[in-house]
C-alpha positions in Angstrom: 284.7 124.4 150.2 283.0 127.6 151.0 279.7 127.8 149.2 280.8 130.4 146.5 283.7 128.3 145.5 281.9 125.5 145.5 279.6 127.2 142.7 282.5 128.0 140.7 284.3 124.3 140.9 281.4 122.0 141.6 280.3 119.8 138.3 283.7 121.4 136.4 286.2 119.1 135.1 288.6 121.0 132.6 290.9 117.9 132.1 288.1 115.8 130.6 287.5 118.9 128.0 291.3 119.4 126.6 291.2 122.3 129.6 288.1 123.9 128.5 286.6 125.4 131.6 283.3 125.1 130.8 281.7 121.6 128.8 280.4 121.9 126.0 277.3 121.7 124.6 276.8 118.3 123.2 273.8 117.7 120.7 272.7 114.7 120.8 270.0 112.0 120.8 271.5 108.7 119.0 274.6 106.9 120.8 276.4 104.3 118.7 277.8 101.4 120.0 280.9 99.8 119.0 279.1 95.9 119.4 276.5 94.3 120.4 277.9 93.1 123.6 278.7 96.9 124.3 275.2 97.3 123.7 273.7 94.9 125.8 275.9 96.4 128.9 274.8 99.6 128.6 271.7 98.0 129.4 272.3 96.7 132.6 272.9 99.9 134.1 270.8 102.2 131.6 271.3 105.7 133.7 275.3 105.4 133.9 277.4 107.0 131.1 276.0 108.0 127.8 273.3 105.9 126.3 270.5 107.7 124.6 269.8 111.3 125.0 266.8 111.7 127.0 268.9 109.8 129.5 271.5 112.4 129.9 274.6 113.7 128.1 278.2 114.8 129.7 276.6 118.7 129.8 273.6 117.3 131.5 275.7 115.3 133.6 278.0 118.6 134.6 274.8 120.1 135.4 273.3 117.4 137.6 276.3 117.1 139.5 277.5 121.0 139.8 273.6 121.4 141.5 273.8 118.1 144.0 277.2 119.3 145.2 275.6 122.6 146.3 272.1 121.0 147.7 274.3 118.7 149.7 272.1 115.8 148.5 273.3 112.3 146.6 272.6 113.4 142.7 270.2 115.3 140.8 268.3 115.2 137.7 267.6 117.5 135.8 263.9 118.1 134.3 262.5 120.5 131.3 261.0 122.3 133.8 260.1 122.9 137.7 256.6 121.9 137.3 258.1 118.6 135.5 260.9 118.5 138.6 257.2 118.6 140.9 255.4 116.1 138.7 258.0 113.5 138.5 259.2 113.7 141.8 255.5 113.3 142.8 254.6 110.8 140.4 257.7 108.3 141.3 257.3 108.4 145.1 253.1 108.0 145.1 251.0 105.0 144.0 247.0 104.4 143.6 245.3 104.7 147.4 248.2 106.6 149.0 247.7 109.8 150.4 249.5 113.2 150.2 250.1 115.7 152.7 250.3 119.1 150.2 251.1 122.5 151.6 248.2 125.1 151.3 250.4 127.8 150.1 251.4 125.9 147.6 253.1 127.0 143.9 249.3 127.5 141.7 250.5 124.6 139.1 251.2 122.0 142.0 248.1 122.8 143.4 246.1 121.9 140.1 248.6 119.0 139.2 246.9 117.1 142.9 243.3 117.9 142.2 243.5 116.4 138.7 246.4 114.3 137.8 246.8 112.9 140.9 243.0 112.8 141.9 242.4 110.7 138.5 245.5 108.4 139.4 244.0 107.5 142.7 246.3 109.2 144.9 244.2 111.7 147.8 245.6 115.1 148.9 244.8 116.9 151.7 246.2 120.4 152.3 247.3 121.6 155.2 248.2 124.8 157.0 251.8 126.0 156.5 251.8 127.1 159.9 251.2 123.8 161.4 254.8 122.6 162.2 254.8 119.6 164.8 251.1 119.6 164.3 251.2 117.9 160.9 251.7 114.7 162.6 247.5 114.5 164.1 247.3 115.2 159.7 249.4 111.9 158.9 247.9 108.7 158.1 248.7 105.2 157.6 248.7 105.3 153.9 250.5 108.9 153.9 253.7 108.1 151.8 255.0 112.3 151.4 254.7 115.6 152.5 255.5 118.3 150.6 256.8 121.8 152.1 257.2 124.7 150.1 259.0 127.4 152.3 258.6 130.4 152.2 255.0 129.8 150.7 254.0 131.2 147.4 252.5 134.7 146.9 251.7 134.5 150.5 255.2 134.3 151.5 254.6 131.8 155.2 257.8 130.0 156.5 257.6 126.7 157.4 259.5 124.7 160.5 260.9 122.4 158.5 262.8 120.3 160.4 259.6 119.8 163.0 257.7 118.6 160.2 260.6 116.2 159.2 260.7 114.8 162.6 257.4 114.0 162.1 257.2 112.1 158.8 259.9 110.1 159.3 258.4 109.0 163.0 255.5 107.4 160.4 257.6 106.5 157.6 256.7 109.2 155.1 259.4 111.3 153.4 259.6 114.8 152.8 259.5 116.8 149.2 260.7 120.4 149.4 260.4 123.0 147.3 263.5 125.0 147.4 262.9 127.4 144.6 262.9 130.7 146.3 266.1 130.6 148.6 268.4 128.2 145.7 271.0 126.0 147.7 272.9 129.2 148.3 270.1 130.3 150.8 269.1 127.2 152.4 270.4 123.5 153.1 267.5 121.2 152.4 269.5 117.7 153.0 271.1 119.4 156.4 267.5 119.6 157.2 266.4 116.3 157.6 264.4 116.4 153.5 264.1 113.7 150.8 263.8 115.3 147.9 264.5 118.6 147.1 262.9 120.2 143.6 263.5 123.1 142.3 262.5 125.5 139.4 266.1 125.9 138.1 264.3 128.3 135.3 264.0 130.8 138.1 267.2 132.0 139.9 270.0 129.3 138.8 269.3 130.0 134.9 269.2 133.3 136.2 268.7 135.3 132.9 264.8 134.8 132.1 265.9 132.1 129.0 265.6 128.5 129.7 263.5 126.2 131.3 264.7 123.9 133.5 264.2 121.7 136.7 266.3 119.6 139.3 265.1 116.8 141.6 268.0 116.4 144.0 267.1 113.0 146.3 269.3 110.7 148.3 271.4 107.7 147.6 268.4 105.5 148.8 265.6 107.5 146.4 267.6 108.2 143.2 267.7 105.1 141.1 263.3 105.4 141.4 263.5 108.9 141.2 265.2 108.4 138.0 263.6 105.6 136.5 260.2 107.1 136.8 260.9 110.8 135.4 262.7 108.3 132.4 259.2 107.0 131.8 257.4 110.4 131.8 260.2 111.0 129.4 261.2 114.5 131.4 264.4 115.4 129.9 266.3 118.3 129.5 267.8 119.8 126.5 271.6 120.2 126.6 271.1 123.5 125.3 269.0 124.2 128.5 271.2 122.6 130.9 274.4 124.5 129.9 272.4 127.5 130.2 271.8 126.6 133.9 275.5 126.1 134.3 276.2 129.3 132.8 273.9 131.0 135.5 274.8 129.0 138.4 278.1 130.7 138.1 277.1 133.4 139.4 274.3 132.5 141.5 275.9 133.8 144.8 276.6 137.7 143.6 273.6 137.9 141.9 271.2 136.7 144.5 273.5 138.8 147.2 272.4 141.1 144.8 268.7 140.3 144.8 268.4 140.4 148.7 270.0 144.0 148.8 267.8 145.5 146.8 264.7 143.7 147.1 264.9 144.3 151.3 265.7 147.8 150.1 262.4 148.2 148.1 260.2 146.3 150.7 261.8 148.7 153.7 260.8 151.6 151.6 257.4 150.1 150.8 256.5 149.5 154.3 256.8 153.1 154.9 253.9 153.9 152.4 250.5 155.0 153.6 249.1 152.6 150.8 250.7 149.8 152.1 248.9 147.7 154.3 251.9 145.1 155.1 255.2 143.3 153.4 255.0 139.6 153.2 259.2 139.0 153.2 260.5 136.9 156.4 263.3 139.0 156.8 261.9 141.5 157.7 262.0 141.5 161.4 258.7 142.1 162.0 257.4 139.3 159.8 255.3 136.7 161.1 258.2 133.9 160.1 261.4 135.8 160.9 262.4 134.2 163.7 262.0 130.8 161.8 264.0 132.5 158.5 266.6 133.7 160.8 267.0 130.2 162.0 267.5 128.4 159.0 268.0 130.5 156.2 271.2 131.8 155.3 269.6 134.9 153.4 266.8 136.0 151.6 266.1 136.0 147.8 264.3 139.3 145.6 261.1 137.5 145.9 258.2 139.3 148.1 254.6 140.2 148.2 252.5 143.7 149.2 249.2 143.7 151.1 247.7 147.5 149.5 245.3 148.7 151.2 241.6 148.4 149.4 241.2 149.9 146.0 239.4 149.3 143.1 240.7 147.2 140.4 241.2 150.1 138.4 243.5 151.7 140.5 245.9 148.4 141.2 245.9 148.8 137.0 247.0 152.4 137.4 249.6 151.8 139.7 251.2 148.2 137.1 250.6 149.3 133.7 252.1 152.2 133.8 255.6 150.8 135.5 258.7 151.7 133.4 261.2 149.1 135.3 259.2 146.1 136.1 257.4 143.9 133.5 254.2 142.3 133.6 254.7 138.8 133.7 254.7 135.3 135.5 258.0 133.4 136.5 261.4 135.7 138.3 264.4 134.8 139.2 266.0 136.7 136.0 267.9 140.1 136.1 264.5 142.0 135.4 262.5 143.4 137.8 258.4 141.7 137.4 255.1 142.6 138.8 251.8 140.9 139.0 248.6 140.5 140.7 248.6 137.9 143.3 245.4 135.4 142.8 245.6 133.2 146.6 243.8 130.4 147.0 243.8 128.6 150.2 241.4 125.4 151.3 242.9 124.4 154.5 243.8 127.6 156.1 242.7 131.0 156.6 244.0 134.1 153.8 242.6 137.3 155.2 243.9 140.9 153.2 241.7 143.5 153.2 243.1 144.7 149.5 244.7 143.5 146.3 248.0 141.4 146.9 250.4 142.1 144.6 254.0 140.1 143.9 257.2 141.7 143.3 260.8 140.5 142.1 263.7 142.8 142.3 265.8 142.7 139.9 269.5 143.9 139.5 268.5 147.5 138.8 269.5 150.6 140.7 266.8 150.0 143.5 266.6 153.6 143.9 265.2 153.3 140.2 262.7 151.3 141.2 261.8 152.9 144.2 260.9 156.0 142.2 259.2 153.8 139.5 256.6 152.6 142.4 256.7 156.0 143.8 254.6 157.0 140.7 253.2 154.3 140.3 251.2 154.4 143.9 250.8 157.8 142.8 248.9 156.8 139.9 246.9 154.3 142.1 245.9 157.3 144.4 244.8 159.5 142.2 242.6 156.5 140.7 241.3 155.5 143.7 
C-alpha cells in the first residue's frame, strides 16, 4: 500500500468492532479470568492479548500496530510520553559499565536524562558531533552497546548520514536508536535505513492536535520482547484515552504534515529574505548545510525550523515574540498552532557558533501569508527596539 492508504487502513479492523471503523476506547485496568488455569496461561506469555492494563488494551493495541505498519519495523509500544519512549528504550538496551554514543544536538530532556539517570546507573555517555557520519566509528568502543541519532538535530536543525553511522555500529556490534520525531514515518523510513529502534514523541505530529501525550518505541522482531519487558517494569503505559487520540490524529497525518511543509518552507523562504535574518536552519532549503543529505533520504520536510537573527538585545527578541498574534509562546509542536520560542543550545562535543539569538518556529495550518505578516511586525517591533 501507498503510504497514505496505509495510514487510513493500517491498525483498523472494523469486523472485530460490529463494523465500527474506528475501536473504541476501552477503560480499563482489571481483567477477569474465567479460571485459574486461564489465569496461569496468560502468564506464560504476559504481553499477548489482554491481561492487565498497563500491559495494553485492544485501543492500545490498534495503535501499536496502525504506527509499526507505517515505521516498517516489527511492533511498537506505545509510552505516556516521548521522553518515556527515550527513557525506556534507553534503559532496556544499556546495563551498568556500558557506554553510550549520544548525539550532541540532541532533544534538551535526553540530554539531561544521560548526565543524571544514566550517569547514577553506571552507564558513560559521550557526545558526539552530528556531523561525524563514517567518523563515529574512531568514537566506538568495546563496551559501546548504542548510538543514538536524532536527525534533523534539535533547535539546531543538523542532518545526520544515517545509514554511514549504521554501517558502522553494526561492524562493532552496537545498535542504533533513532529519534524520528520531526519527519513521523510519513517523512522518513528508519527500518529501510539500517536502525534498531525507532522512538518517537507521538505527542507531537501523530496526535497532531496539541492534546495528549504519547510515545512509540518501534524495534525489531529480535529487540521487542526486551524492549517490552523493560518499559513494563518502569511501568510506562499509555492511557487508552491517549492512544485513541493518536489514532485519531494519525489519520490524517499525511494532509496535515503536506500541510506543515508548504507553509512552513513558505515562511522560512520569506524569512531568508529579511535583512534581520542572519540564516534559516531547515534542510530543505537548498542552500542548507544538510540538503543534499535530506534530499537523499527524506521524503519531505515537517513545519519544524530554526532562525539565526542577527545580534540584538534581549529586549528586542521580546519585542519581536510577545507581541505575536498567530504563534504562541510555548514548548512542544507538532499541533495545528503555529509556536514560537527562544532557542537555549547547548553543545559539548561540537562547535555552535551564531552571532545572535536563535529562535524556533513551527508552522502551523494557518494562512502562511497570516503569519508572514504577523513576523513582519513583529521584526518590526524588534527593530525599532534594537
Amino acid at each position: 500500500m501507498k503510504k497514505d492508504t496505509l495510514i487510513v487502513h493500517a491498525g483498523r479492523h472494523p469486523e472485530q468492532q460490529h463494523g465500527a471503523v474506528n475501536p473504541p476506547v476501552y477503560r480499563a485496568s482489571t481483567i477477569t479470568f474465567p479460571s485459574m488455569a486461564a489465569l496461569e496461561e496468560s502468564s506464560k506469555a504476559p504481553f499477548e492479548g489482554v491481561r492487565y492494563g498497563r500491559f495494553g488494551t485492544p485501543t492500545t493495541f490498534a495503535f501499536e500496530e496502525a504506527v509499526a505498519a507505517l515505521e516498517g519495523g516489527w511492533r511498537s509500544i506505545a509510552t505516556s510520553s516521548g521522553l518515556a519512549a527515550i527513557t525506556g528504550a534507553l534503559t532496556a538496551l544499556l546495563s551498568a559499565g556500558d557506554h553510550l554514543l549520544m548525539v550532541d544536538s540532541v532533544y534538551g530532556p535526553t540530554r539531561k536524562f544521560c548526565d543524571s539517570v544514566l550517569r547514577r546507573f553506571g552507564i558513560e555517555t559521550t557526545y558526539y558531533d552530528p556531523l561525524v557520519g563514517a567518523g563515529i566509528n574512531s568514537l566506538i568502543r568495546t563496551n559501546t552497546k548504542v548510538v543514538f541519532v536524532e536527525s534533523p538535530g534539535s533547535l539546531t536543525f543538523e542532518v545526520q548520514d544515517i545509514p554511514a553511522i549504521v554501517e558502522a555500529a553494526h561492524r562493532h556490534g552496537a545498535l542504533v536508536v533513532m529519534d524520528n520525531t520531526w519527519a513521523s514515518p510519513l517523512f522518513f523510513q528508519p527500518f529501510a535505513h539500517g536502525v534498531d529502534v525507532s522512538v518517537q514523541a507521538a505527542t507531537k505530529y501523530i496526535v497532531g492536535h496539541s492534546d495528549a501525550m504519547l510515545g512509540t518505541i518501534t524495534t525489531t522482531e529480535e529487540l521487542w520482547l526486551k524492549v517490552k519487558t523493560a518499559v513494563a517494569a518502569f511501568g510506562y503505559a499509555a492511557g487508552s484515552e491517549e492512544t485513541y487520540l493518536g489514532l485519531r490524529g494519525l489519520r490524517t497525518l499525511g494532509a496535515r504534515l503536506r500541510q506543515h511543509q508548504e507553509s512552513g518552507l513558505a515562511v522560512a523562504r520569506w524569512l531568508q529574505s529579511r535583512p534581520e535574518v542572519t540564516r534559516i536552519l531547515h534542510p530543505a532549503l537548498p542552500d542548507d548545510p544538510g540538503h543534499a543529505l535530506w534530499e537523499r533520504d527524506f521524503s519531505g520536510a515537517s513545519g519544524l525550523f530554526g532562525v539565526e537573527l542577527k545580534p540584538v538585545s534581549k529586549t528586542a527578541l521580546a519585542a519581536l515574540i510577545d507581541g505575536l498574534e498567530h504563534f504562541g509562546l510555548g514548548y512542544s509542536w507538532g499541533g495545528f498552532e503555529s509556536l514560537i520560542i527562544p532557542a537555549h543550545i547547548q553543545r559539548t562535543a561540537s562547535n555552535w557558533k551564531a552571532e545572535g539569538p536563535v529562535i524556533r518556529l513551527h508552522i502551523g495550518l494557518e494562512d502562511p501569508q497570516d503569519l508572514i505578516a504577523d513576523l513582519e511586525k513583529g521584526l518590526e517591533r524588534m527593530r525599532k527596539a534594537s
